[in-house]
C-alpha positions in Angstrom: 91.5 110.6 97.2 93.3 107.7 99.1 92.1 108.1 102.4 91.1 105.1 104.0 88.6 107.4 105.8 86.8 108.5 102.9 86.6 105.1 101.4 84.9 103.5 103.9 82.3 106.6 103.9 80.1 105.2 101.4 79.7 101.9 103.8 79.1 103.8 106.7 76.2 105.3 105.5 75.0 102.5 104.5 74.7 103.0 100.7 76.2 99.6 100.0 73.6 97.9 102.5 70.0 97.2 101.4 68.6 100.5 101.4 64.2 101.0 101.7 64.9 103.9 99.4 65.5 103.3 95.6 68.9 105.0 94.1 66.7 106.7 91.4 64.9 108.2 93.9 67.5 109.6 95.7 68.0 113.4 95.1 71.3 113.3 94.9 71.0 110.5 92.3 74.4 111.7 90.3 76.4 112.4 93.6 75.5 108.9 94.2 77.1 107.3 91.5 80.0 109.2 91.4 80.9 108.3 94.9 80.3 104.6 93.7 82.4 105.1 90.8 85.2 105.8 93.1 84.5 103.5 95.5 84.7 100.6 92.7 88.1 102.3 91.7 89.7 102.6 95.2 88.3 99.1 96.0 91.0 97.2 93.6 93.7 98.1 96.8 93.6 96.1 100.2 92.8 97.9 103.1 96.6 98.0 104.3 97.7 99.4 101.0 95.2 102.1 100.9 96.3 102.7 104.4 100.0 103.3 103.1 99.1 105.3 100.1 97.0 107.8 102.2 100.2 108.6 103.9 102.5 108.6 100.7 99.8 110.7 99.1 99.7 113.4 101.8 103.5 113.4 101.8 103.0 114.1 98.4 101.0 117.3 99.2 103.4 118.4 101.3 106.0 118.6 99.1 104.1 120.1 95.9 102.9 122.7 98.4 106.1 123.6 99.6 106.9 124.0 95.7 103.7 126.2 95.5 102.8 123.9 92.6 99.9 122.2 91.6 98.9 118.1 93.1 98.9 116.8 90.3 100.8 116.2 87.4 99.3 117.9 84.4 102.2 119.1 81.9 101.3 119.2 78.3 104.6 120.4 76.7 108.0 118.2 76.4 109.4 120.7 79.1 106.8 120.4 81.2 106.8 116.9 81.6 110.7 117.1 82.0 110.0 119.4 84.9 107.6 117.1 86.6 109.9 114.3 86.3 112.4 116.9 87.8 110.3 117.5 90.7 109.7 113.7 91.3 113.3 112.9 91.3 113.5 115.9 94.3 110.6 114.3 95.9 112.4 111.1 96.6 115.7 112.5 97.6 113.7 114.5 99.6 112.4 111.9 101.7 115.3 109.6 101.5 117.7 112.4 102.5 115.9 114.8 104.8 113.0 112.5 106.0 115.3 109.6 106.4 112.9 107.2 104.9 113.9 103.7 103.0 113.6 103.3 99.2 111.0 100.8 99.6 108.9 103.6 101.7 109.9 106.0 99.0 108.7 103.4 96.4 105.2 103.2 97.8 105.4 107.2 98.2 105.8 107.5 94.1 102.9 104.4 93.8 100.3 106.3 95.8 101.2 109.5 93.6 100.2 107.3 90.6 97.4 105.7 91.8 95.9 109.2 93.0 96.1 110.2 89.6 94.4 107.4 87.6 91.5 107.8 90.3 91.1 111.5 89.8 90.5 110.5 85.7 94.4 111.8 85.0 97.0 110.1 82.8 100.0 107.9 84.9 102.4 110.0 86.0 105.0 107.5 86.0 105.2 106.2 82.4 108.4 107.1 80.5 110.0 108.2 83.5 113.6 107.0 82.9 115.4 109.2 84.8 113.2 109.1 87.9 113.5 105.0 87.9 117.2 105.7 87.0 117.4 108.0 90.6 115.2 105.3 92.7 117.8 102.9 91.5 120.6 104.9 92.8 118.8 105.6 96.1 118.6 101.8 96.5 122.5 101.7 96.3 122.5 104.2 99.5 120.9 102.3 101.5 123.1 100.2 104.1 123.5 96.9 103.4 119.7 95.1 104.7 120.4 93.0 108.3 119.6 89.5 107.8 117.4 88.0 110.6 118.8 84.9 111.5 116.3 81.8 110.7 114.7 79.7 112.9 115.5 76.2 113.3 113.7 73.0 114.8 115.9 73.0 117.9 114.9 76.3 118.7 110.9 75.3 118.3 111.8 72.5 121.0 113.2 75.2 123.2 109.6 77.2 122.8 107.9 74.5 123.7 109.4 73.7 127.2 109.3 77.3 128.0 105.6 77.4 126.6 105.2 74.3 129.0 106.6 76.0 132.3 105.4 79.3 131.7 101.5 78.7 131.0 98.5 76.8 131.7 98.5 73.7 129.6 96.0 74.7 127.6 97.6 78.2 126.7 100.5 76.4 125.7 99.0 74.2 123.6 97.5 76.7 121.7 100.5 78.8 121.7 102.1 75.8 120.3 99.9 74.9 117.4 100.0 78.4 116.3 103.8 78.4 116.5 104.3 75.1 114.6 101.7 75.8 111.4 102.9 79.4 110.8 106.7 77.6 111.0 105.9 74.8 108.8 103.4 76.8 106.2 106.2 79.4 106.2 103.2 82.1 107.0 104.4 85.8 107.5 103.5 87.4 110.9 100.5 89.2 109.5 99.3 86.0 108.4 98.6 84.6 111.5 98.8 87.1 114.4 96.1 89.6 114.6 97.8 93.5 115.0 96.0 95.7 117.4 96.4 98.7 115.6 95.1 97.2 112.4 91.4 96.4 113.1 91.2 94.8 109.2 94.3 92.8 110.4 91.5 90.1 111.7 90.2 89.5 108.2 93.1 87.8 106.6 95.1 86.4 109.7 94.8 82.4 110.1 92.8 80.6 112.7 91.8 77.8 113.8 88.2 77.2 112.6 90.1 78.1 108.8 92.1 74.2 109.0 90.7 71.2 107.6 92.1 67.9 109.0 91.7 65.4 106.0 92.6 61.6 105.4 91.9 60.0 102.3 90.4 63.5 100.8 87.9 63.4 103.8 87.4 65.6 107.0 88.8 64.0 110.1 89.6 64.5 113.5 93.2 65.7 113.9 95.2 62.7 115.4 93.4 60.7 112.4 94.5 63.0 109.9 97.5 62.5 107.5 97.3 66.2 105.4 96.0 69.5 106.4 
């Protein structure tokens, strides 16, 4: 339901291109909309995030099947629902305690498990769940204190740019340099301006150079005339 796979079928078949064929002529007419319906569901995540919920989700499906119970979350009775919420709770010690993963991991885990639901037509699982948000809290308190990175200062952007200097062609430098100096001064996480090569989408949203706009009195400019960008 969350794999990034099968949400990209419908693209790769071209049903979302201009098609010769009519969709009301198409035998499989209701098949049709029903994959569209959950495209136009799944579509409200990014890319990444679908990415991350596939693998929460099939962690998911681990664990219920280890249980021998049922994916999703279906209880009608007060005691049902109490065992479900039960379960859940397991679920994240689970990963936090024999997987070894963080609570923000374990987070996402519980997210995809809710999201999988509202796209299958199912009710949130999460809602009301006052002991399970009462566990996460506690599983936050287990984790070791988070390692600061230390920040980065001007001096140390001086120091990048003599070794940029003596370590590269000019014109790799300057580049290098540039790139270095806007994602400092914007503040711009990593993923905002350096492309990841195990994240083809990554290119879509990372910064570059023919996105800036070099402006003086409101007006595009050339760069050394420009006083905003």
């Amino acid at each position: 339901l969350v794999a990034p796979v099968a949400l990209g079928r419908a693209r790769q078949n071209g049903i979302l291109q201009n098609e010769s064929k009519s969709p009301l002529m198409r035998s499989d007419y209701i098949d049709y909309l029903d994959e569209m319906a959950n495209e136009a569901i799944l579509s409200k995540l990014s890319f990444g995030t679908r990415k991350g919920y596939a693998t929460g989700w099939k962690k998911w499906l681990v664990w219920r099947k280890s249980q021998n119970k049922p994916v999703f979350c279906l209880g009608e009775t007060r005691e049902d629902r109490r065992e479900e919420e039960t379960d859940m709770i397991r679920f994240a010690v689970w990963m936090t305690k024999i997987i070894g993963k963080k609570d923000g991991t374990v987070k996402q885990c519980l997210f995809a498990v809710r999201y999988a639901h509202l796209a299958a037509g199912y009710e949130d699982p999460m809602l009301n769940r006052s002991r399970l948000w009462a566990a996460m809290g506690g599983i936050h308190r287990w984790q070791s204190a988070v390692k600061r990175k230390f920040p980065a200062t001007a001096k140390m952007l001086f120091w990048i740019k003599g070794y940029l200097n003596d370590a590269m062609a000019k014109i790799d430098a300057v580049v290098f340099w540039y790139g270095i100096c806007t994602a400092w001064f914007f503040m711009l996480r990593a993923s905002e301006y350096l492309l990841q090569a195990d994240k083809p989408w990554s290119q879509a949203r990372v910064l570059r150079g023919s996105c800036l706009r070099f402006k003086l009195g409101n007006t595009d400019v050339q760069p050394w005339e420009a006083d905003e960008i």
